[in-house]
C-alpha positions as CSV (number, residue, x, y, z in Angstrom):
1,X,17.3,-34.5,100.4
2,X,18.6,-37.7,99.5
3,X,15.3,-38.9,97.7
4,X,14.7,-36.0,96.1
5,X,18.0,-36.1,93.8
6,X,17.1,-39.7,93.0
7,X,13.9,-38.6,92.2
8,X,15.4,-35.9,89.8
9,X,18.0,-38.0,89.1
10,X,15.2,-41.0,87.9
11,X,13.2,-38.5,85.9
12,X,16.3,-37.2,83.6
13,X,17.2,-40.7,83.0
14,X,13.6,-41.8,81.7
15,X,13.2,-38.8,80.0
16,X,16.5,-39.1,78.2
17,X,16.3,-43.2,77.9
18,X,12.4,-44.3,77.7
19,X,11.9,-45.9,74.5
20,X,7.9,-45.6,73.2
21,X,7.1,-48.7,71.1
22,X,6.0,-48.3,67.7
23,X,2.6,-48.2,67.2
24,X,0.7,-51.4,65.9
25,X,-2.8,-52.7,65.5
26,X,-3.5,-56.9,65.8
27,X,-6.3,-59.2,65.9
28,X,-6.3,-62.5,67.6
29,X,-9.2,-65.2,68.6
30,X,-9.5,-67.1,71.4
31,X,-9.3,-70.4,69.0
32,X,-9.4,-71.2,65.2
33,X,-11.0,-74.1,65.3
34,X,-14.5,-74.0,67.5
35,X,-17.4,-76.6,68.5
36,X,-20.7,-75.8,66.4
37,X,-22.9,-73.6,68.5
38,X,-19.9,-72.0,70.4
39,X,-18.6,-68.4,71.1
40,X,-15.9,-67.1,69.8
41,X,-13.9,-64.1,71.2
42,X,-12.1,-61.1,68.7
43,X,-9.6,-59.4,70.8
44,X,-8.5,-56.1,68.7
45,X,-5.3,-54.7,70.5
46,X,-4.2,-51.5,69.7
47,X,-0.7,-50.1,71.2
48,X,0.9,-46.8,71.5
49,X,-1.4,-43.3,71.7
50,X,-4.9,-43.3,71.4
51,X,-7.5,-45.7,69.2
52,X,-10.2,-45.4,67.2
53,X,-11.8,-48.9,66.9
54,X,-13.8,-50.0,64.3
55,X,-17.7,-50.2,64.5
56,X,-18.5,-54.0,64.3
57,X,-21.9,-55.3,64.3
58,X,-22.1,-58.3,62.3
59,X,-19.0,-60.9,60.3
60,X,-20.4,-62.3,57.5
61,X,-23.6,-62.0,58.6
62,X,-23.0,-63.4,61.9
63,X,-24.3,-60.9,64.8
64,X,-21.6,-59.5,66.9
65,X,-21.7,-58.3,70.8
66,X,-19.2,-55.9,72.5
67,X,-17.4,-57.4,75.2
68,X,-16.0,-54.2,76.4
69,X,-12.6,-53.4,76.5
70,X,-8.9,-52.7,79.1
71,X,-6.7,-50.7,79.0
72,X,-3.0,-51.5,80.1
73,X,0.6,-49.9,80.5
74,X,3.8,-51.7,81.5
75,X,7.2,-50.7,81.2
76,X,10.3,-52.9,80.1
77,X,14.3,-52.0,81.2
78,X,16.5,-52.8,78.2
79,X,20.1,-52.3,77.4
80,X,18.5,-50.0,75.0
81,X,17.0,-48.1,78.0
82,X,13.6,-48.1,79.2
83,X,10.6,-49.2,76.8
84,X,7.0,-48.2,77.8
85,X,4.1,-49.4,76.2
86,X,0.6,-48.4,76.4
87,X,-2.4,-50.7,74.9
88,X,-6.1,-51.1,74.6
89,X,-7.9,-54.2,73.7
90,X,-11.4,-53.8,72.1
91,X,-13.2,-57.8,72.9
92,X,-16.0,-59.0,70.4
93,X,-18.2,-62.6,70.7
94,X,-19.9,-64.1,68.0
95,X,-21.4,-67.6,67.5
96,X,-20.0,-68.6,63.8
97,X,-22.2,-71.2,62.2
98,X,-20.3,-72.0,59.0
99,X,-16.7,-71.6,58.3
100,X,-16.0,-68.3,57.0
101,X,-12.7,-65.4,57.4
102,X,-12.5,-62.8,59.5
103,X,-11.8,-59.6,57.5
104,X,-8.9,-57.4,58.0
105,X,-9.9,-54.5,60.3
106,X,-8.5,-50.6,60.3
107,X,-7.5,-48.9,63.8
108,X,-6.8,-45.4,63.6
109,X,-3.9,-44.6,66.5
110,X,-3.0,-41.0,66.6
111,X,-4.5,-40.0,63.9
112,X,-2.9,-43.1,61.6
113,X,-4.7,-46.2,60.4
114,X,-3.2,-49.4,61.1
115,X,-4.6,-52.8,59.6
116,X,-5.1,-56.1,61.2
117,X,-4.6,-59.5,59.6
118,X,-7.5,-61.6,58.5
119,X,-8.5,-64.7,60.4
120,X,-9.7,-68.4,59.2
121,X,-12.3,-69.8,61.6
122,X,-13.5,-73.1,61.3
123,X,-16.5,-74.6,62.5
124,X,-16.5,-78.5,63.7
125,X,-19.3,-81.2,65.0
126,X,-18.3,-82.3,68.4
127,X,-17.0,-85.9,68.8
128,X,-17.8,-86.2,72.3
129,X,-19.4,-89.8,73.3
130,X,-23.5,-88.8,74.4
131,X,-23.6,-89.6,78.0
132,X,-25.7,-92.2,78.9
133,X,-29.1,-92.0,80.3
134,X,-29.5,-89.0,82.5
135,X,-25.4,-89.2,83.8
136,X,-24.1,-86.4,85.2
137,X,-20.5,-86.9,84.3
138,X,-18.7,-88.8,81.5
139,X,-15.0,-89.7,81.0
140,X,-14.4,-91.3,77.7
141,X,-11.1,-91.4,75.7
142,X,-11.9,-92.4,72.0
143,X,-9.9,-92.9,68.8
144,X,-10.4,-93.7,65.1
145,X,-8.0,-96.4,64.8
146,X,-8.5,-99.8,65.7
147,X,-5.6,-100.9,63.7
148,X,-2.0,-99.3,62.3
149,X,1.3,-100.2,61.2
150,X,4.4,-100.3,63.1
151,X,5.8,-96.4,63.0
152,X,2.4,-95.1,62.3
153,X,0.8,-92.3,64.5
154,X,-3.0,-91.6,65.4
155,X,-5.1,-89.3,67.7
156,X,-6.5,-90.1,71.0
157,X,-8.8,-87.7,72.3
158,X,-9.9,-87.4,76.1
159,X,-13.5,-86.0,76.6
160,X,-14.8,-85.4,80.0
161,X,-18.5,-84.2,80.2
162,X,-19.8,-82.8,83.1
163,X,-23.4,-81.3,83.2
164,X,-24.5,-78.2,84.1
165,X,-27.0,-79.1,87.0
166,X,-24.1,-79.6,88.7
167,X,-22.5,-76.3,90.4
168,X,-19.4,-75.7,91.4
169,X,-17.7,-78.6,90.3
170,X,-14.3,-78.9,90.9
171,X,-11.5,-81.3,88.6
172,X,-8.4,-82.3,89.8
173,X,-5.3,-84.3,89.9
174,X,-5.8,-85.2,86.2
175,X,-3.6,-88.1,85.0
176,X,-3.0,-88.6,81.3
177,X,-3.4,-91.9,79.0
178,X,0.3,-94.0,79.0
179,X,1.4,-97.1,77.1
180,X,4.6,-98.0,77.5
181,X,4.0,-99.8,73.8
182,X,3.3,-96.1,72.0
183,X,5.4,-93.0,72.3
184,X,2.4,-90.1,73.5
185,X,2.3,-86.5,73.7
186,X,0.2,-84.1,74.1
187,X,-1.3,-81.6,71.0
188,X,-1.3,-78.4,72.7
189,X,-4.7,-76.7,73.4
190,X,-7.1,-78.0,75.4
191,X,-11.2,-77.2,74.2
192,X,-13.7,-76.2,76.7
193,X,-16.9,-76.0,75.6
194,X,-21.0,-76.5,75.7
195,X,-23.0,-79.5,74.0
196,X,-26.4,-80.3,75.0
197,X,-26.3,-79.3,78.4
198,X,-23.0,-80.6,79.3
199,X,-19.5,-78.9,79.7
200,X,-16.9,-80.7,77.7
201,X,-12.8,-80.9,78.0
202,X,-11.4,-82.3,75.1
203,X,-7.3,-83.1,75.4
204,X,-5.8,-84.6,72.1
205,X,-2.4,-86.8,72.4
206,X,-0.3,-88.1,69.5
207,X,0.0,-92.0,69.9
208,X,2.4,-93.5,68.0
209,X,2.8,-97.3,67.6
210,X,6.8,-98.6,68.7
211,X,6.0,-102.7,67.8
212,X,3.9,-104.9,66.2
213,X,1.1,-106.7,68.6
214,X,-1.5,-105.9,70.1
215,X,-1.3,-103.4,72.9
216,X,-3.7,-101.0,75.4
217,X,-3.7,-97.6,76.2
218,X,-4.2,-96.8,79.5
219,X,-7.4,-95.1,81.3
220,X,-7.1,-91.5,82.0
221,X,-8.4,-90.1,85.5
222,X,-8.8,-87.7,87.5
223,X,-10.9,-86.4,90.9
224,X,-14.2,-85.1,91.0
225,X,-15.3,-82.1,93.5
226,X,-18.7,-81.3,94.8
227,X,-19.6,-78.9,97.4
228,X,-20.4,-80.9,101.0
229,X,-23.0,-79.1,102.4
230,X,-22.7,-81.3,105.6
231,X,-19.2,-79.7,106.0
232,X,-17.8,-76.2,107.0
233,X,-15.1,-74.3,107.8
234,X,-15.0,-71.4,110.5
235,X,-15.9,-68.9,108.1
236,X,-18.7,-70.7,106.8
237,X,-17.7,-72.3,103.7
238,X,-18.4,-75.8,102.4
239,X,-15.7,-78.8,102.2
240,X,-15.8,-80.4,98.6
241,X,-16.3,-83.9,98.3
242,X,-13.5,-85.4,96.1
243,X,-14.5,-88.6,93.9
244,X,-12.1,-90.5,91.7
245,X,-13.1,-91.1,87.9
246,X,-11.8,-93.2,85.3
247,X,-12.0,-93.6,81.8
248,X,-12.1,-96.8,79.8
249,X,-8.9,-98.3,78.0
250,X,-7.9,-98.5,74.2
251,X,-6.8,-102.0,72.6
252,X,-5.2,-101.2,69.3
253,X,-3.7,-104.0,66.9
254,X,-0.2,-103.1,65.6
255,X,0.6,-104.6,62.7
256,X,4.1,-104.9,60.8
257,X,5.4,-103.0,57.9
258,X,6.9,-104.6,54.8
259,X,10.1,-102.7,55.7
260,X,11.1,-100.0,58.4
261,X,11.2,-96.4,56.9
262,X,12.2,-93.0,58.2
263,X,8.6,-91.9,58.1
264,X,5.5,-93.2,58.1
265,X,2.0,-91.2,56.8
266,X,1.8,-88.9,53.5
267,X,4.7,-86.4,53.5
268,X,6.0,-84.1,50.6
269,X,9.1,-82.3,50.7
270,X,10.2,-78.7,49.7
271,X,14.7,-78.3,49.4
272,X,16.1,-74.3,49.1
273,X,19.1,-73.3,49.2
274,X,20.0,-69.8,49.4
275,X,23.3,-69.5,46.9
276,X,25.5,-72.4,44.9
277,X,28.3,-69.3,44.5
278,X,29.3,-67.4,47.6
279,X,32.8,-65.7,48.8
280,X,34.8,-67.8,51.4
281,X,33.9,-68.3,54.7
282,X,30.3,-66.8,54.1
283,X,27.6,-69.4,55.0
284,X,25.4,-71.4,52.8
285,X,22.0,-71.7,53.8
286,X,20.0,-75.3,53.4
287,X,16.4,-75.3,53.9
288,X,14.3,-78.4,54.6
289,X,10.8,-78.7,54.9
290,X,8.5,-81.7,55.1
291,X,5.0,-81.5,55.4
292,X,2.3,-84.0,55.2
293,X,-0.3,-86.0,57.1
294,X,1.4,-88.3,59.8
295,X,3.4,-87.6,62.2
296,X,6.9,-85.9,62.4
297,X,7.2,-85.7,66.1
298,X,10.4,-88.5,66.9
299,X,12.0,-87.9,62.9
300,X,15.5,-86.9,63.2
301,X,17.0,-85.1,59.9
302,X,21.4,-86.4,60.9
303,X,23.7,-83.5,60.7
304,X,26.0,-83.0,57.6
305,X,29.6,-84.3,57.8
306,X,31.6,-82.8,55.3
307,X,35.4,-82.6,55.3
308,X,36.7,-79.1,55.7
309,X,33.3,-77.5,56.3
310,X,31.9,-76.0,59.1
311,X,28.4,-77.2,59.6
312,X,25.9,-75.6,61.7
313,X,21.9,-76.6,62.2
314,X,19.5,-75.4,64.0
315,X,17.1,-77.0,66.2
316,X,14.0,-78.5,64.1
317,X,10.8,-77.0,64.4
318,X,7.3,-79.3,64.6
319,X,4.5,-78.4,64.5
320,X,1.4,-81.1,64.6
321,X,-2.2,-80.1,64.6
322,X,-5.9,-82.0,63.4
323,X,-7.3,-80.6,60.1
324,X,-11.3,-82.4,60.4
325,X,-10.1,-86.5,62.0
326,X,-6.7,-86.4,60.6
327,X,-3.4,-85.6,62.0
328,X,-1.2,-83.2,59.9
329,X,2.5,-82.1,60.6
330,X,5.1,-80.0,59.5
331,X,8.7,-80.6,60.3
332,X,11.4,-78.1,59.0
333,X,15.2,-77.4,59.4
334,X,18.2,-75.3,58.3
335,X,21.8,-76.1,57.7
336,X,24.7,-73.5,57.7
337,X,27.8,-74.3,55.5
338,X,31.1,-72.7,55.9
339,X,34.2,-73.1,53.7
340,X,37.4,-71.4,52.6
341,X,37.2,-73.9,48.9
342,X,34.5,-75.7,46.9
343,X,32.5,-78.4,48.5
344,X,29.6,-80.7,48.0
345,X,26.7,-80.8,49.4
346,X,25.9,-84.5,49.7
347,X,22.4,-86.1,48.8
348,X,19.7,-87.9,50.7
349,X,17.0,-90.1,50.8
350,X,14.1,-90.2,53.4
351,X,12.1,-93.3,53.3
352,X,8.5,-93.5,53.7
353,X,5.7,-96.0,54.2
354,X,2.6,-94.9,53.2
355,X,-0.2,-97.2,55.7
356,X,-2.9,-96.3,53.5
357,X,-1.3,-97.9,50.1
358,X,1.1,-99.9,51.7
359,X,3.9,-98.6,49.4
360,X,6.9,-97.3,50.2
361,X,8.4,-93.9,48.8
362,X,11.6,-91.8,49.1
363,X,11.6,-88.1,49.7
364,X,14.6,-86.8,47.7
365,X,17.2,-84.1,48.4
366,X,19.2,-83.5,46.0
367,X,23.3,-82.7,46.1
368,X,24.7,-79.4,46.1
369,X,27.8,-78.1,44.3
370,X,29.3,-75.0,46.3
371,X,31.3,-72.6,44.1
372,X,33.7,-70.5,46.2
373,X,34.9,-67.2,45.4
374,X,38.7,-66.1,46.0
375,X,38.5,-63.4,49.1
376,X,38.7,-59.8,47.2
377,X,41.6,-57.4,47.7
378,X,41.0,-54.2,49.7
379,X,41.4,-51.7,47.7
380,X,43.9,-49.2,49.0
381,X,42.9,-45.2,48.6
382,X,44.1,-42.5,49.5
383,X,43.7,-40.6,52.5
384,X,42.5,-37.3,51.9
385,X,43.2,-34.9,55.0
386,X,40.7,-32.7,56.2
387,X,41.1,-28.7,55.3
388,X,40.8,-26.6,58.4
389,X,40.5,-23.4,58.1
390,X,42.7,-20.6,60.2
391,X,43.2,-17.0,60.0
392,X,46.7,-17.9,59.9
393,X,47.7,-19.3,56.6
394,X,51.5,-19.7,57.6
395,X,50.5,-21.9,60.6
396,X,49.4,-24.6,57.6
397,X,52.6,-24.3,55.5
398,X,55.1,-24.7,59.0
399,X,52.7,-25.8,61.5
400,X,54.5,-22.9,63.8
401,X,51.7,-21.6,66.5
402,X,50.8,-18.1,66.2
403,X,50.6,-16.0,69.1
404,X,46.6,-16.3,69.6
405,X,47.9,-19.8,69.3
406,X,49.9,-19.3,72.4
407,X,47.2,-17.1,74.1
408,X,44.4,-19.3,73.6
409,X,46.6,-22.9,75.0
410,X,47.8,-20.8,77.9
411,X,43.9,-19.4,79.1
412,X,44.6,-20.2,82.9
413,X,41.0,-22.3,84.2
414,X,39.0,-20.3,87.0
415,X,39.5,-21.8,90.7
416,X,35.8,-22.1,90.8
417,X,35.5,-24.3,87.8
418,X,37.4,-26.8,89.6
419,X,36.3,-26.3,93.1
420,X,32.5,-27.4,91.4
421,X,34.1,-30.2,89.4
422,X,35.1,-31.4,92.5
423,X,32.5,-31.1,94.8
424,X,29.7,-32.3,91.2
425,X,32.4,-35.3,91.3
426,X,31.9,-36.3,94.9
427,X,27.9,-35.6,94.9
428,X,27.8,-38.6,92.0
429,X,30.2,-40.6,93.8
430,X,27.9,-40.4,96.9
431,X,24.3,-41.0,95.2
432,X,26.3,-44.0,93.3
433,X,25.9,-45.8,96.7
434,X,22.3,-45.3,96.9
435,X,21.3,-46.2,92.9
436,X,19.6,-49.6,92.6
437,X,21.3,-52.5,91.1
438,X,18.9,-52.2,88.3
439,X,20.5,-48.4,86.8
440,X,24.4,-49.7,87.9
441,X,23.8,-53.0,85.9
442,X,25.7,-56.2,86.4
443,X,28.2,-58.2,83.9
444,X,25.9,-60.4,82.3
445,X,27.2,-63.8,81.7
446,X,25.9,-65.6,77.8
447,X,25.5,-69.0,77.8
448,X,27.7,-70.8,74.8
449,X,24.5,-72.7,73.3
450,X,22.5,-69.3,73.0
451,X,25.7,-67.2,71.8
452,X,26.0,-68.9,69.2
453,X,22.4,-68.7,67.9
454,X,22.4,-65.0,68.1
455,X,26.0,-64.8,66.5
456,X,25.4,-67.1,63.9
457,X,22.4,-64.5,62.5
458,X,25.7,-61.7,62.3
459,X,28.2,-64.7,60.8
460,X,28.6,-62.1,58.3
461,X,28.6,-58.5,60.2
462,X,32.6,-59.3,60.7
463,X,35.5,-61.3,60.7
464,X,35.7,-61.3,64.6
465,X,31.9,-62.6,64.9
466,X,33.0,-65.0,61.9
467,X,35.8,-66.3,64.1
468,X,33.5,-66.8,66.9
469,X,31.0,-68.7,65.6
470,X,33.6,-71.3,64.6
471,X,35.1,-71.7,67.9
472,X,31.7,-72.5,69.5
473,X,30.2,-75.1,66.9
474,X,33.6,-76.9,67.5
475,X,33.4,-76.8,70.9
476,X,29.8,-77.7,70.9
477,X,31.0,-80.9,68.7
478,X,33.6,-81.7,71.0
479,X,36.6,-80.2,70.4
480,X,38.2,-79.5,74.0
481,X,41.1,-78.1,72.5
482,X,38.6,-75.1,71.4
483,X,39.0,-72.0,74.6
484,X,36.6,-69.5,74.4
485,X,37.4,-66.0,75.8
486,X,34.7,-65.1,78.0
487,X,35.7,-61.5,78.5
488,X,35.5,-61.2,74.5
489,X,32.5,-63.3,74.4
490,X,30.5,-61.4,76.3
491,X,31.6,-57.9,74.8
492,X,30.7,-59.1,71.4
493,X,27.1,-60.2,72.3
494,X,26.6,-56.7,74.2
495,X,27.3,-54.8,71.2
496,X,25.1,-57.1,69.5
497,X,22.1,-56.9,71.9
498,X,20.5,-53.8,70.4
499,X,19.8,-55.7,67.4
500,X,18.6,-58.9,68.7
501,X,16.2,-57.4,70.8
């Protein structure tokens, strides 16, 4: 009996709470950038209600195969309520020979067409080392650079070839490059494919030179398994043979710059800001942006200090990639100011050393003066009271209750009425005991660094978010005299939830 009121009980809530996601259409690739005589995968993703894919046979002259496709459901629980979503991916290979776009496809979703976005493919000759002689495995780590300045970044690639008479190789415990001279870190997005018979891993790192001399990157390694057919298990299987491989090392000369600089590569520089005149305590946006070839990876843009401000930044975001042998990165942060009176927005210069020229330049950005507005007067109006009509016009003039009035307060409430109150009342009360944790909920607790992230996007929603904010980038600067309310705290980013999700 008991299961069948939670059942009911389960199907009125998701009836009355399950949220359908809006339908979209989207087209991804498995990479961007892809080995000459490689596949590469179109994954077409439709979601919500039925799809009508498009018929593609060829991209830019390029033939195309089906892949087949999936279908897939899950099912979210949100403070909004439940959220189901229902998808099917549409998969498409092609070998691309030449650099070219893919174009912008329609899907038709319930009888509406939705676009997806175009796509740049890019078609590159493999690097990888030709293995010597008839090999069967090759671990080489390779680099461009023989010699940079002090501050000055270059890629080291890994390639590991491994040929495809082998079967069922197996690769393990893999060990990066280190030199405790560079800083190095990984480019995300490892390559896997097939040149001349071999299978090739390709791993790119950032290297980046801490001193002048001359200095060695590490080998890389890693274990090798075959199948050992003179082993195996009780169900028959064979052991693997484990070998260790090494790759060879890098010596790189490190020479001295004519100066030290922020930055070292080719880097230009884009400044916004979002208003010079702006009512008091309303934030001022700063936007900086450098891009460039180099890398960005260890620059650190200092904070503002201005007196009487609040300042607030966000964390950076970089971004490094290769565009053809050269390493490219973006770097860009924002600043929030906060004031009750004028202020300026000091200037700054970024240094940079350009290896290639061996000049030195300075990004610029510029100073800021902050015009602030006197807070505006509410304007007081009137409160006009709402006309309700009666069939008693002298109960308006006196307010004295007429005798329907009377009759209509005194109506005495049926014994039955309350007799199922009660017993609907203690029924709830009962099932309560059996509900999952997941329907009753639990007081979520919001860490201080995140709150203010989310709050700081609704700085200007109210003066109670306002306040907020303020009390946690002082605290988060220091300021122990700062006590935040957590009761309050966590209220405030409830109500807030729904639009952050």
């Amino acid at each position: 009996m008991v299961r069948k009121i939670l059942f009911v009980l389960f199907t009125i809530h998701y009836s009355l709470f399950t949220l359908a996601i809006a339908a979209s259409a989207e087209a991804t690739v498995n990479t961007q950038e892809v080995v000459k005589g490689n596949p590469v995968q179109l994954r077409i993703k439709a979601i919500g209600g039925s799809a009508a894919f498009p018929n593609i046979s060829e991209i830019n002259g390029v033939r195309v195969t089906s892949s087949g496709s999936s279908t897939q459901s899950s099912m979210s629980i949100t403070i909004g309520g439940m959220k189901s979503e229902s998808s099917t991916v549409k998969k498409y290979i092609f070998v691309p020979k030449y650099d070219m776009i893919i174009p912008s496809y329609v899907v038709n979703i319930s009888g509406k067409n939705y676009k997806t976005k175009p796509i740049n493919i890019k078609v590159v000759e493999s690097q990888v080392p030709e293995v010597q002689g008839n090999g069967e495995f090759s671990f080489v780590i390779k680099t461009d650079k023989k010699s940079v300045s002090v501050g000055e970044s270059f890629v080291v690639t890994v390639f590991m070839s491994v040929s495809e008479r082998l079967r069922g190789i197996q690769i393990s415990d893999y060990v990066a490059p280190m030199a405790t001279d560079f800083f190095i870190k990984e480019i995300a997005g490892q390559k896997e494919y097939e040149h001349n018979g071999y299978t090739v891993i390709e791993k790119k790192y950032i290297v980046t030179a801490k001193k002048e001399g001359i200095f060695t990157v590490s080998s890389a390694s890693a274990k090798l398994g075959q199948q050992d057919r003179s082993r195996q298990d009780i169900f028959g299987r064979y052991g693997t043979r484990w070998m260790p491989i090494v790759s060879n090392t890098l010596e790189v000369e490190v020479q001295a710059q004519s100066m030290d600089t922020d930055l070292v590569g080719v880097f230009d520089i884009d400044v916004s800001l979002d208003a010079q005149s702006i009512k008091a305590n309303k934030p001022v946006n700063l936007t900086v942006k450098i891009e460039g070839k180099g890398s960005l990876e260890d620059f650190i843009l200092p904070k503002y200090e201005i007196q009487g401000v609040t300042v607030y930044s966000d964390d950076a975001k970089v971004e490094s990639h290769i565009v053809g042998d050269k390493l490219v990165s973006s770097y860009s942060k924002s600043f929030a100011f906060i004031s009750d009176s004028d202020f300026v927005i000091p200037a700054r210069s970024i240094s940079m050393y350009n290896p290639q020229t061996k000049e030195t330049k300075n990004l610029e950005i510029a100073s800021y003066e902050i015009d602030i507005k006197g807070k505006e007067k509410l304007a007081t109006s009137q409160v006009v009271q709402p006309k309700v009509q009666t069939k008693n016009p002298k109960a308006i003039i006196d307010n004295t209750p007429t005798n329907n009035d009377i009759q209509e307060k005194s109506k005495p409430i049926s014994w039955w009425m309350l007799a199922l109150a009660f017993m609907l009342g203690a029924l709830v009360m009962y099932l309560f005991r059996f509900l999952p944790n997941i329907f009753i909920g639990k007081a979520k607790n919001y860490k201080e660094s995140d709150a203010l992230k989310v709050l700081y996007a609704h700085i200007s929603d109210s003066k109670d978010v306002e306040e907020m904010v303020r009390k946690l980038y002082a605290k988060k600067n220091g300021d122990k005299s700062v006590k935040i309310d957590k009761k309050e705290l966590r209220t405030m980013m409830e109500r807030l939830d729904g639009k952050v999700k």
